[in-house]
N, CA, C and O atoms as a GROMACS GRO file, in nm:
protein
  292
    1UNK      N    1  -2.564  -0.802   5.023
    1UNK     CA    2  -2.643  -0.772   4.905
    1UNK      C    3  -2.557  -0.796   4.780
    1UNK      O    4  -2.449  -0.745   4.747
    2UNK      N    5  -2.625  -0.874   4.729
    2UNK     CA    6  -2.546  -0.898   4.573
    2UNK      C    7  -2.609  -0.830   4.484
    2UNK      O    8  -2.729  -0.807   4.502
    3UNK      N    9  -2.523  -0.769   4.332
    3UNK     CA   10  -2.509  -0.700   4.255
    3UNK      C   11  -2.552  -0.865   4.135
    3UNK      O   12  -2.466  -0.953   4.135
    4UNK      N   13  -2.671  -0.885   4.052
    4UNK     CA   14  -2.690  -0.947   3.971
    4UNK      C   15  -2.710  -0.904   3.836
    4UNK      O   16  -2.762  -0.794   3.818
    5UNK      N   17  -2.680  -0.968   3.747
    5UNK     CA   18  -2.696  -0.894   3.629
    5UNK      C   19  -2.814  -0.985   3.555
    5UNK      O   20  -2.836  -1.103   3.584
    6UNK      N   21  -2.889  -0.904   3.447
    6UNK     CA   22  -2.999  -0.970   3.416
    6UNK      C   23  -2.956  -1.035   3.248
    6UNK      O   24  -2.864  -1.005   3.172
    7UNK      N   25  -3.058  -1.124   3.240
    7UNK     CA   26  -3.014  -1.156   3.104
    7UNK      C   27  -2.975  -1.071   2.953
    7UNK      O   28  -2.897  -1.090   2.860
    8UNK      N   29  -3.051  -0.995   2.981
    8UNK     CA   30  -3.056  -0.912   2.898
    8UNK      C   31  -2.889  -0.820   2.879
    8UNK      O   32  -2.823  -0.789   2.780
    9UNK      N   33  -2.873  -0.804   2.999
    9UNK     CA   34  -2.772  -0.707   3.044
    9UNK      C   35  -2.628  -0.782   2.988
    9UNK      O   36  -2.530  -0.744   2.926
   10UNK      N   37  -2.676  -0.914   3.050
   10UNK     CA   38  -2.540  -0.999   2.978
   10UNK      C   39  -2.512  -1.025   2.775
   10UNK      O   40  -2.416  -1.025   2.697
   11UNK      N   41  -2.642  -1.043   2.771
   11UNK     CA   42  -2.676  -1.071   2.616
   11UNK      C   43  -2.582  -0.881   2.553
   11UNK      O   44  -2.493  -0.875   2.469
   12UNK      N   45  -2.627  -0.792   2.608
   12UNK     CA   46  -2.610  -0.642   2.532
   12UNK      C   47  -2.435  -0.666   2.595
   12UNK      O   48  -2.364  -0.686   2.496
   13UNK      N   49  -2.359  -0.667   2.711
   13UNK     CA   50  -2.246  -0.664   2.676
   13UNK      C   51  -2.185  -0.766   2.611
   13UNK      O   52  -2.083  -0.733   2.551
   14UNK      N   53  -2.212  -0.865   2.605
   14UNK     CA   54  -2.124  -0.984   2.467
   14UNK      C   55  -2.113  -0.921   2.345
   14UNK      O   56  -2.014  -0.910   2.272
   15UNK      N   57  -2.299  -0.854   2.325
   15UNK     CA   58  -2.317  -0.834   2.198
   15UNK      C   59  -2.190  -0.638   2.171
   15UNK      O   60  -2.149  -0.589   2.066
   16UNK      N   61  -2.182  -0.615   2.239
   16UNK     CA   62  -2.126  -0.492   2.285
   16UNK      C   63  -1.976  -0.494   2.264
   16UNK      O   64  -1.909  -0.401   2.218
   17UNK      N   65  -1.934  -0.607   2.301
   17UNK     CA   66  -1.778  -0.687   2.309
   17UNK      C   67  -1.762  -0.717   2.163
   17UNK      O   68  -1.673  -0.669   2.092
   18UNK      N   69  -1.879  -0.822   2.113
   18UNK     CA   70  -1.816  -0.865   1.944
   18UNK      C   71  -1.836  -0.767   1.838
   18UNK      O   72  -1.808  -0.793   1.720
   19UNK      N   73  -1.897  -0.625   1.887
   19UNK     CA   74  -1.898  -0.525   1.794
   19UNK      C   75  -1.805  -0.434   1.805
   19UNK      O   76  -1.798  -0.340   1.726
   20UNK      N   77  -1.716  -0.451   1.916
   20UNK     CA   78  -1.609  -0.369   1.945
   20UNK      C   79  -1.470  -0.430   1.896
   20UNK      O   80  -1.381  -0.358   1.852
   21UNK      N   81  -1.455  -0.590   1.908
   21UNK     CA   82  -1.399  -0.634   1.857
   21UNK      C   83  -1.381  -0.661   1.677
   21UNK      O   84  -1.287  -0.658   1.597
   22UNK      N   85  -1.521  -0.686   1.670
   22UNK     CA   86  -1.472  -0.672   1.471
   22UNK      C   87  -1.431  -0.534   1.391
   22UNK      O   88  -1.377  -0.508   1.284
   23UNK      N   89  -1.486  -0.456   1.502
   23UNK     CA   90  -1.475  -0.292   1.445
   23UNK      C   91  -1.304  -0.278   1.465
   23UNK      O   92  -1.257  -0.194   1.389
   24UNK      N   93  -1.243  -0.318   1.519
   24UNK     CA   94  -1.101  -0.343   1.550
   24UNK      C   95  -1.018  -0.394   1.466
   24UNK      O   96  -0.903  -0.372   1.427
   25UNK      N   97  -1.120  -0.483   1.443
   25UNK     CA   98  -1.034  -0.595   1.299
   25UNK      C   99  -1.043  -0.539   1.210
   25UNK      O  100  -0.947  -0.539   1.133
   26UNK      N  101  -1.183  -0.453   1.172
   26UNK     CA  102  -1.222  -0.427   1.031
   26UNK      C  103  -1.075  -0.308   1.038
   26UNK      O  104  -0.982  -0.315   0.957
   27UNK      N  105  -1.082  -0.221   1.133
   27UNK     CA  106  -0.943  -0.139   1.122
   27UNK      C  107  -0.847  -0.154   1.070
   27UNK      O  108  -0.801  -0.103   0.969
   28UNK      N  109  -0.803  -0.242   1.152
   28UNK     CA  110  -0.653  -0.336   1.113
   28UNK      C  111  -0.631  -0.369   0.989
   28UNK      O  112  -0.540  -0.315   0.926
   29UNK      N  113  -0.712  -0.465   0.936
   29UNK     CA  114  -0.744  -0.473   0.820
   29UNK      C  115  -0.712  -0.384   0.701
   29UNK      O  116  -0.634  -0.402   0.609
   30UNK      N  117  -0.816  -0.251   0.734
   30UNK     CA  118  -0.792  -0.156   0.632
   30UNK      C  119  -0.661  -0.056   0.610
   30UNK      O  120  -0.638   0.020   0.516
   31UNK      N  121  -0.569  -0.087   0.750
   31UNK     CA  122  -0.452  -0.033   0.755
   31UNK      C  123  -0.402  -0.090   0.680
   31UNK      O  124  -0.380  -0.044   0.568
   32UNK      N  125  -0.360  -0.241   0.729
   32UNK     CA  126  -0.309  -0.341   0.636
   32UNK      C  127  -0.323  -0.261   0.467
   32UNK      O  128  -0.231  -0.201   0.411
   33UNK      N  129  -0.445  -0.278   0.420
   33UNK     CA  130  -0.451  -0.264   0.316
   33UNK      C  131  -0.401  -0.161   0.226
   33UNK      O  132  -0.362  -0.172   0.110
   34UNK      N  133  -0.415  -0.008   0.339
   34UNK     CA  134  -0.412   0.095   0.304
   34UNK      C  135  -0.221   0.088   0.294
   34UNK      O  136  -0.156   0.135   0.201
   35UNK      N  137  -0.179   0.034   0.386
   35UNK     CA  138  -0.020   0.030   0.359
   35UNK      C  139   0.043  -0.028   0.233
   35UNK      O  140   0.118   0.015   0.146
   36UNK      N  141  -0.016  -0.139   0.259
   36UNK     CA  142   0.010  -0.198   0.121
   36UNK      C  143  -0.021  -0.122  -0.046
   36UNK      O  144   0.052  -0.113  -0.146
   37UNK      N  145  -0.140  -0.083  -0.022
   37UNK     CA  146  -0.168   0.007  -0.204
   37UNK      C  147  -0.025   0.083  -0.182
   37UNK      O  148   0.066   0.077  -0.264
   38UNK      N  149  -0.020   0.155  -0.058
   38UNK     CA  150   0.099   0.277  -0.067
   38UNK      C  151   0.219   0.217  -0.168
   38UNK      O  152   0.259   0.257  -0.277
   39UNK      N  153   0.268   0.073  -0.058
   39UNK     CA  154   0.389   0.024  -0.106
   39UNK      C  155   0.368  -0.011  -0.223
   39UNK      O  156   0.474  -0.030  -0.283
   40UNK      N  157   0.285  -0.026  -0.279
   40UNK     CA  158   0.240  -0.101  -0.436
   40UNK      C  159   0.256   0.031  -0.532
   40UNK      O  160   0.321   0.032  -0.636
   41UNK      N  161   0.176   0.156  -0.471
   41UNK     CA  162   0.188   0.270  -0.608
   41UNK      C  163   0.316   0.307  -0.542
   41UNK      O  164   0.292   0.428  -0.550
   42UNK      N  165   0.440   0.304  -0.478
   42UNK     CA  166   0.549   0.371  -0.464
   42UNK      C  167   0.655   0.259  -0.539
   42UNK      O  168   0.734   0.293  -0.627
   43UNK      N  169   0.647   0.168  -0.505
   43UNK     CA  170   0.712   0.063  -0.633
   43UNK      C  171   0.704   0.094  -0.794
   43UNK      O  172   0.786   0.105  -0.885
   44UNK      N  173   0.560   0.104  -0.780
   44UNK     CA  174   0.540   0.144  -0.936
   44UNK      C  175   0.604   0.278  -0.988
   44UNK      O  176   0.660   0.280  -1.098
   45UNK      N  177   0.597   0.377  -0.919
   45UNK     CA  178   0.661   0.525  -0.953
   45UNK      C  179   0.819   0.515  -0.925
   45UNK      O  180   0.888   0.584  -1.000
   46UNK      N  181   0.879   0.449  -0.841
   46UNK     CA  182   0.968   0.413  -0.875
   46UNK      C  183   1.040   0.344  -1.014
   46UNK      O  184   1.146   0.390  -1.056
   47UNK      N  185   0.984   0.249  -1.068
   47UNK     CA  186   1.000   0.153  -1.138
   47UNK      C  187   1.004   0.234  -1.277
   47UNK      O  188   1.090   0.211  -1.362
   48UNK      N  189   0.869   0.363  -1.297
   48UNK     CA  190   0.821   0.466  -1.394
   48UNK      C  191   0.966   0.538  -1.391
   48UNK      O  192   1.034   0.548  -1.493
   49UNK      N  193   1.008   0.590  -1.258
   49UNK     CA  194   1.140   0.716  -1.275
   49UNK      C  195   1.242   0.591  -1.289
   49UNK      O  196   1.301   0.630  -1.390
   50UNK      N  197   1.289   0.498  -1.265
   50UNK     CA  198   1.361   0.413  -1.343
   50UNK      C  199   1.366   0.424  -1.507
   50UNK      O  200   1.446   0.471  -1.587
   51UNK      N  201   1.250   0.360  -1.515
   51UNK     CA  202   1.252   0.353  -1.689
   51UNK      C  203   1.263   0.483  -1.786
   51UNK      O  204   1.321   0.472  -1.894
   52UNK      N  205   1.190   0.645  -1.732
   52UNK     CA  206   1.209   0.733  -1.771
   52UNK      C  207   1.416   0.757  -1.786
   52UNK      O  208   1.480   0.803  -1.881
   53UNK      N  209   1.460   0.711  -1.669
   53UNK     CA  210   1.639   0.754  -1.651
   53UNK      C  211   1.702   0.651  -1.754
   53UNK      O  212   1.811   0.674  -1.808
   54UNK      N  213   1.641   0.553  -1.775
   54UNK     CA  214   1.692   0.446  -1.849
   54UNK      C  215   1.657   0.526  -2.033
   54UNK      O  216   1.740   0.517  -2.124
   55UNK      N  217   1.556   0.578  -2.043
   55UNK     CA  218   1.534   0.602  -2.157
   55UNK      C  219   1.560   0.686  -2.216
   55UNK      O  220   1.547   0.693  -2.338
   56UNK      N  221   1.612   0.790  -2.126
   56UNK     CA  222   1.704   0.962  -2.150
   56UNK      C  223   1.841   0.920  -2.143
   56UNK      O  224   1.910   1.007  -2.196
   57UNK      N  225   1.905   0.831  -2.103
   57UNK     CA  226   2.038   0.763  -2.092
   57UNK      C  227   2.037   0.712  -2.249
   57UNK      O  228   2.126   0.749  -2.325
   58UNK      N  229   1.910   0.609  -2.303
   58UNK     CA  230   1.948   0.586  -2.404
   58UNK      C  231   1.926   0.661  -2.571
   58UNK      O  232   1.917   0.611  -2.683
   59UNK      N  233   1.924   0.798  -2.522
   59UNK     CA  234   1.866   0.877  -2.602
   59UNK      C  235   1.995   0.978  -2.630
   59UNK      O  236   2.000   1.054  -2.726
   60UNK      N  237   2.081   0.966  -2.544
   60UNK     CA  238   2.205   1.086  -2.468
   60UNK      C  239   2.293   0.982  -2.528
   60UNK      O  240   2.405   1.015  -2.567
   61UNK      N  241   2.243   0.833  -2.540
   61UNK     CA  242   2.367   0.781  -2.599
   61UNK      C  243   2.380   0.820  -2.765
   61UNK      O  244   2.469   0.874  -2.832
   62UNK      N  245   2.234   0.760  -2.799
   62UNK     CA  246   2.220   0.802  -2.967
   62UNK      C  247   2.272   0.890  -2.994
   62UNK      O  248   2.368   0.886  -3.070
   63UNK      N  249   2.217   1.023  -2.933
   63UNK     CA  250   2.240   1.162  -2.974
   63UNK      C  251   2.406   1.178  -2.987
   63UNK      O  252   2.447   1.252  -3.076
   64UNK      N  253   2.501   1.111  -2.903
   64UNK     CA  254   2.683   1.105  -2.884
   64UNK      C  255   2.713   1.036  -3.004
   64UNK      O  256   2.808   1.072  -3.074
   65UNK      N  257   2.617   0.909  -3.044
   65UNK     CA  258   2.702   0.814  -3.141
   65UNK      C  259   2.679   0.858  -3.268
   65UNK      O  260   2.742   0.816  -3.365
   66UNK      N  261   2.549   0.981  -3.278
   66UNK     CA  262   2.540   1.061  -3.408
   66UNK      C  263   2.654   1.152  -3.397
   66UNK      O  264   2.731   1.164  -3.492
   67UNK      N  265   2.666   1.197  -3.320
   67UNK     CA  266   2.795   1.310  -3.266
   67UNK      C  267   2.916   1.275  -3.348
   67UNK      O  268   2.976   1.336  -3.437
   68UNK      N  269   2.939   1.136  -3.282
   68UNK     CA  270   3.070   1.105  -3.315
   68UNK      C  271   3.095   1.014  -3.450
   68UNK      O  272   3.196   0.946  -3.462
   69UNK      N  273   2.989   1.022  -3.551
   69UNK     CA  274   2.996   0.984  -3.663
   69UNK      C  275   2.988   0.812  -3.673
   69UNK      O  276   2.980   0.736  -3.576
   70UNK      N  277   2.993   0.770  -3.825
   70UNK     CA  278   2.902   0.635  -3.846
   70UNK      C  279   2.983   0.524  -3.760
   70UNK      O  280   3.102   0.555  -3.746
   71UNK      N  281   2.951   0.418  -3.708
   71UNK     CA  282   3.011   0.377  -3.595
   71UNK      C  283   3.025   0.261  -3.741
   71UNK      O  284   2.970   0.260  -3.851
   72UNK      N  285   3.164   0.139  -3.647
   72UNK     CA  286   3.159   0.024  -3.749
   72UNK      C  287   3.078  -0.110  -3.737
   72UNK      O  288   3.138  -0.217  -3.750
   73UNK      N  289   2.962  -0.105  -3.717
   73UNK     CA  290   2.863  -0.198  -3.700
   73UNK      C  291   2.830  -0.266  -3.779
   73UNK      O  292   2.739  -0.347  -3.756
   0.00000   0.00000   0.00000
């Protein structure tokens, strides 16, 4: 006795297979993506506490070269 499958049966698992498969991709995908914004806004806040250290450095300098009177420029 053979076990046959009907058309139908074949048509619903293909169709069953390529919805399991794009739902996979669409995943991947949004990881992808979701990693990436991360690395993108952690660059940027980096880049922000950079320029903030850069700009209190050059503020700590002013404030010394008023300190230490008129420079010969």
């Amino acid at each position: 006795m053979t076990d046959r499958l009907s058309k139908s049966e074949i048509a619903k698992d293909a169709l069953q297979e390529g919805v399991e498969s794009v739902a996979s991709t669409v995943g991947e995908v949004a990881s992808i993506i979701t990693t990436a914004v991360k690395d993108v806004a952690n660059a940027i806040g980096g880049l922000a506490t950079d320029a903030f250290a850069i700009r209190d450095a050059a503020i700590q300098a002013a404030e010394r070269a008023d300190l230490d009177g008129p420079s010969d420029d």
